[in-house]
C-alpha positions in Angstrom: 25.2 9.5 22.0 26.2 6.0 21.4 25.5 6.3 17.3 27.9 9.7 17.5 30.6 7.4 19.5 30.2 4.2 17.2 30.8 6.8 14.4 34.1 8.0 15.4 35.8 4.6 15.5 37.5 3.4 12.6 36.5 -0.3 11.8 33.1 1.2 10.7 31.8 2.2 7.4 28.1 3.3 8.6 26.2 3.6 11.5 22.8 2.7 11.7 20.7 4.7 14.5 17.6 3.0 16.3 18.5 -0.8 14.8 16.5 -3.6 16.0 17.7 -5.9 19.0 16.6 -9.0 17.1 18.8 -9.0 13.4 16.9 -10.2 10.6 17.5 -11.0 7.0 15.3 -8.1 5.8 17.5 -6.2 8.8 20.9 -6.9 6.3 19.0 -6.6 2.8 17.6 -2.8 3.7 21.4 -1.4 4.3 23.0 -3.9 1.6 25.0 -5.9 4.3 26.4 -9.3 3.1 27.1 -10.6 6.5 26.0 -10.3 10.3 28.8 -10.0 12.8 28.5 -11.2 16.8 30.6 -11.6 19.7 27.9 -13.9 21.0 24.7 -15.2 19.5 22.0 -17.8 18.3 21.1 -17.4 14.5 19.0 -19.9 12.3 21.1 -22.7 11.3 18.8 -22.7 8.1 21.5 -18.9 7.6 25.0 -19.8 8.4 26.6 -18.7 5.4 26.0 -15.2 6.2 26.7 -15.2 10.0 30.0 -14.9 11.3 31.3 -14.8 15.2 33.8 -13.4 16.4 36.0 -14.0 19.6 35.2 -11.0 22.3 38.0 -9.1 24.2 38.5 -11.1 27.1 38.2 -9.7 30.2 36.0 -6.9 29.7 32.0 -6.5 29.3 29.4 -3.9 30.7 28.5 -6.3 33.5 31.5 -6.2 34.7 32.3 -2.4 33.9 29.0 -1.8 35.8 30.3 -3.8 38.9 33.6 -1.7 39.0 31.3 1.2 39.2 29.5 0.7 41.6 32.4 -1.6 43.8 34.8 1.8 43.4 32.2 4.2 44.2 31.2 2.0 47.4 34.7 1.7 48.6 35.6 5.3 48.7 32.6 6.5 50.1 34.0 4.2 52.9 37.2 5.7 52.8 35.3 9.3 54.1 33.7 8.5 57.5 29.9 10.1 57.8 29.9 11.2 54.1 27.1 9.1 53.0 27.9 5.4 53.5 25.7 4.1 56.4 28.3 1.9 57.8 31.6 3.7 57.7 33.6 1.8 60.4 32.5 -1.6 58.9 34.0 -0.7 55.6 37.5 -2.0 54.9 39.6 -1.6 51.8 40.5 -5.3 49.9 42.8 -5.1 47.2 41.8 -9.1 46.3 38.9 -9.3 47.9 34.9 -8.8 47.9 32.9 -5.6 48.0 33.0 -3.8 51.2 30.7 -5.1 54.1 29.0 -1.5 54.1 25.6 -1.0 52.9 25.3 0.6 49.5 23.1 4.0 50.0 21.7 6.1 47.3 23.5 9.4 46.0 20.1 10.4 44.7 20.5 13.1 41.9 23.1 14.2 40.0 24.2 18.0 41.7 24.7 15.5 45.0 26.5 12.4 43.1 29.0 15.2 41.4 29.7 16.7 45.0 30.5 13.3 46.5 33.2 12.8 43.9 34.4 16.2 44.5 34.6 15.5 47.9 36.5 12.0 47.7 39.3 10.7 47.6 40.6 8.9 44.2 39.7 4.8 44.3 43.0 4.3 41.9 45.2 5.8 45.5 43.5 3.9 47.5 43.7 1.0 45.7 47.2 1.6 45.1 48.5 2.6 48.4 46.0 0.9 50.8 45.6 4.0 52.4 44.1 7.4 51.7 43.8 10.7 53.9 40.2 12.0 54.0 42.1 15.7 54.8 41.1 18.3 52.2 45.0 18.2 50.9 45.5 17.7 47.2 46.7 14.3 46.1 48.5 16.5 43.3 51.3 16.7 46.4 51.9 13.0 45.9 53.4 13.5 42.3 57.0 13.1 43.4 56.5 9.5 45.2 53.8 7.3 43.2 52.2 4.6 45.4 52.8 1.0 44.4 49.8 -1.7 44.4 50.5 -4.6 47.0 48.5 -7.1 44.9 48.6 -7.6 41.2 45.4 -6.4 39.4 45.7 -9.5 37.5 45.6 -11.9 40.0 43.1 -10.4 42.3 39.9 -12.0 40.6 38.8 -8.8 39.8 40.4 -8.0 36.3 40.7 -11.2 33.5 42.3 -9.1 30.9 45.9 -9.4 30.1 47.7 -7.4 28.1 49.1 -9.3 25.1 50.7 -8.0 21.6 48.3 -10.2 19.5 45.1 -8.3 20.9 46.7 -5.0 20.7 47.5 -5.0 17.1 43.4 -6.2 16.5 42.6 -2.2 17.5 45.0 -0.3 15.6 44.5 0.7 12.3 47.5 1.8 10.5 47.0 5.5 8.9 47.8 5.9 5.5 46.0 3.0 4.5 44.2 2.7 1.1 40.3 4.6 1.0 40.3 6.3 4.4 40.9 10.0 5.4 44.3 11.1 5.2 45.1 12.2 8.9 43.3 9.1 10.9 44.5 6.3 12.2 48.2 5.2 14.0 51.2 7.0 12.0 54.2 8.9 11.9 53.6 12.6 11.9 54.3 13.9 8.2 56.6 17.4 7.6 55.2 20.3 8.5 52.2 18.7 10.4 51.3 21.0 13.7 51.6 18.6 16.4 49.1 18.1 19.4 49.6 16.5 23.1 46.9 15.6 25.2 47.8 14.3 28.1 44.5 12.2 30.2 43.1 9.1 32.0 40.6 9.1 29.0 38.7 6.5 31.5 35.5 5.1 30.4 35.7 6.2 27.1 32.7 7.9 25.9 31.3 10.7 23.6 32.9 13.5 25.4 36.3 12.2 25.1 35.7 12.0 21.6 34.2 15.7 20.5 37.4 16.9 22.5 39.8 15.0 20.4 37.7 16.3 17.2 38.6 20.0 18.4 41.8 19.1 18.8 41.6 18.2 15.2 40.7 22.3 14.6 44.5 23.0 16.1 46.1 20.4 14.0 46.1 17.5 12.1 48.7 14.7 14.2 47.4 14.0 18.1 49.3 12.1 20.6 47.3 11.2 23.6 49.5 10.8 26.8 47.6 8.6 28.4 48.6 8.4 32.6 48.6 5.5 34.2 46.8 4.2 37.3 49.1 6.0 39.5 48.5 9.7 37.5 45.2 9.2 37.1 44.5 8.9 40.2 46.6 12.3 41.4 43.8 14.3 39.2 41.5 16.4 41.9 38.0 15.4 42.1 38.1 12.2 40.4 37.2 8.8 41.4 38.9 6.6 38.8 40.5 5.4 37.2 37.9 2.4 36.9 39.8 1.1 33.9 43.7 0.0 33.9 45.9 2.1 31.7 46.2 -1.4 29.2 41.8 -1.2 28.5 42.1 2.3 28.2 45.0 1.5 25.7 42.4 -0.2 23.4 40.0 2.3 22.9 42.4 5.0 22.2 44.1 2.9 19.3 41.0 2.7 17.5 39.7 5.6 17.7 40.2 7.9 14.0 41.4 11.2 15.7 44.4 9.4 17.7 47.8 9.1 15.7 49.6 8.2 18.4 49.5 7.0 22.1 52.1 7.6 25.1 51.7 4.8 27.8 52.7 6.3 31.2 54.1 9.6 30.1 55.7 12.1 32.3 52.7 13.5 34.7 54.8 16.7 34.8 55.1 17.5 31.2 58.8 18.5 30.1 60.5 20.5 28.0 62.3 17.0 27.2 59.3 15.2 26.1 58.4 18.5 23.7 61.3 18.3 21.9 61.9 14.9 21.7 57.8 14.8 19.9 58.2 18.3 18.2 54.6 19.2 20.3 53.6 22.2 18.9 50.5 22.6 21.4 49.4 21.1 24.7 45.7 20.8 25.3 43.3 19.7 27.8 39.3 20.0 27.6 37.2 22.3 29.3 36.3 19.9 32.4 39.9 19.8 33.6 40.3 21.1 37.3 41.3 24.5 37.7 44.5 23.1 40.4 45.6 20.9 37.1 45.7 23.9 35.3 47.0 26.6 37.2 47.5 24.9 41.1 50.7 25.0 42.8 51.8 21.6 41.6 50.2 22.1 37.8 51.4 19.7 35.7 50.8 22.5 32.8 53.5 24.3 33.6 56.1 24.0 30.6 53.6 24.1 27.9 52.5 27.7 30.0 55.8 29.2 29.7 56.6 28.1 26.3 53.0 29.7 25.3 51.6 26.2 23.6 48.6 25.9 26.3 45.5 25.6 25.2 42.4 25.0 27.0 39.6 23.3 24.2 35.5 23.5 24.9 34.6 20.2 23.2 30.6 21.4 23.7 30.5 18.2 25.2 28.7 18.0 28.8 29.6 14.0 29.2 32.3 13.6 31.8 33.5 10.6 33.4 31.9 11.3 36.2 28.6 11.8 35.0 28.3 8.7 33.3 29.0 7.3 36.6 26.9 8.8 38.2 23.9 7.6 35.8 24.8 4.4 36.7 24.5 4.5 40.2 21.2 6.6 40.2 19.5 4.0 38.0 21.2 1.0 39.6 
């Protein structure tokens, strides 16, 4: 799963499955690789010329991706009294603070994590607003009025990255560009190209997200992600995220082959304005997307269904979101 991820960015020439942790010379000499390439490591001084380091993206690592995880998960299972955490009226929601006071209890296996998330309420609202309904009404009715945080993500201690031009431009890589395929990479769509919108939180970006945006690929050859911010993403049903800000999910997006271009914070309710204005010829979404998204009172999807461009896309992916989530927190 990782190898078929690793393989669809594009600052990559080959992927090599099963690769020791430890890199030795014989490591480099067996796939004809001139130099080794770390964010952070110890190599033999007796080697420098062929080790390079590189500076990491501030702000984010798996430690701390694992400790959003598990903090979200923790604080809306507080948010539903007598759902599963063992402490409910202890639990309070901190914008800047630590993890709730409630003890962190087992979902056990995946059928019960899957109904949990079903069941709650998205972290992003109450993050966001500070408070959050546990009433079985759809936080698709909040579309209209989007809540707005009462302490900066970037001062609360619990995000370090910050959003800065420099950092940006490391991800993309232009399209166009000299000995790579013809339709990857951040461009301008060419004449007569069929256009593709797909509008998502894309949160946690992972092998799923990527097999759908290679179907896309059977539709057309120029893809421009909407990608929602905090505030949208968290008016999708039956989500729990997102557990990345709409800037890291930026990142990921950019360098990814299949994306030409990206729309920060688009409409949630797609428009006949934004169509035209991006000559969309079709609007998909994967398989995995609720049925209220697609056809609920409040759908979102509702323009691209009159106009006929709707299409729903089986990736043949089963990796949601969710379920890598929920991996975590069964092995934690």
């Amino acid at each position: 799963m990782n190898a078929d991820l690793t393989g669809r960015f594009l600052f990559r020439s080959k992927v090599v499955k099963d690769a020791p942790y430890v890199t030795q010379l014989d490591v480099l000499e067996r796939h004809n690789c001139n130099f080794c390439v770390h964010g952070d490591v110890f190599w033999p001084k007796s080697t420098p010329l062929i080790f390079s380091e590189v500076k990491r993206t501030e702000g984010i690592s798996t430690t701390d991706l694992l400790y959003r995880m598990l903090h979200a998960v923790q604080r809306a299972k507080c948010r539903v009294p007598g759902l599963i955490a063992s402490q409910p009226t202890a639990c309070t929601l901190l914008n800047d603070g630590p993890a709730p006071t409630c003890t962190f209890t087992p979902m056990g296996d995946e059928e019960n994590c899957l109904r949990v998330f079903n069941t709650l309420e998205t972290v992003a609202a109450c993050a966001s607003a500070g408070t959050v309904s546990s009433s079985s009404s759809s936080p698709m009715r909040a579309s209209s009025s989007r809540a707005q945080p009462t302490t900066s993500v970037y001062t609360s201690g619990i995000m370090h990255y910050l959003p800065n031009a420099l950092r940006i431009a490391d991800f993309v890589a232009p399209g166009d560009r000299q000995g790579g395929q013809p339709f990857d990479g951040i461009r301008s769509p060419r004449p007569g190209e069929t256009v593709i919108y797909v509008p998502g939180a894309f949160d946690l970006f992972h092998v799923g997200h990527v097999e759908f945006l290679k179907k896309c690929r059977d539709l057309g050859t120029y893809i421009i992600v909407g990608l929602y911010s905090d505030e949208s993403a968290a008016m999708e049903p039956g989500r729990i995220g997102p557990i990345l800000t709409l800037q890291e999910r930026l990142l990921s997006l950019l360098a990814c082959r299949y994306v030409n271009n990206v729309l920060m914070d688009p409409p949630y309710n797609i428009t006949d304005e934004m169509l035209d204005f991006f000559k969309v010829d079709i609007v998909a979404v994967g398989n995995h997307t609720s049925e209220e998204v697609i056809s609920g009172q409040h759908s979102p999807m509702k323009v691209p269904q009159r106009r006929g461009i709707f299409r729903r896309i089986d990736s043949g992916s089963q990796v949601t979101t969710r379920k890598v989530i929920c991996r975590i927190i069964e092995n934690q």
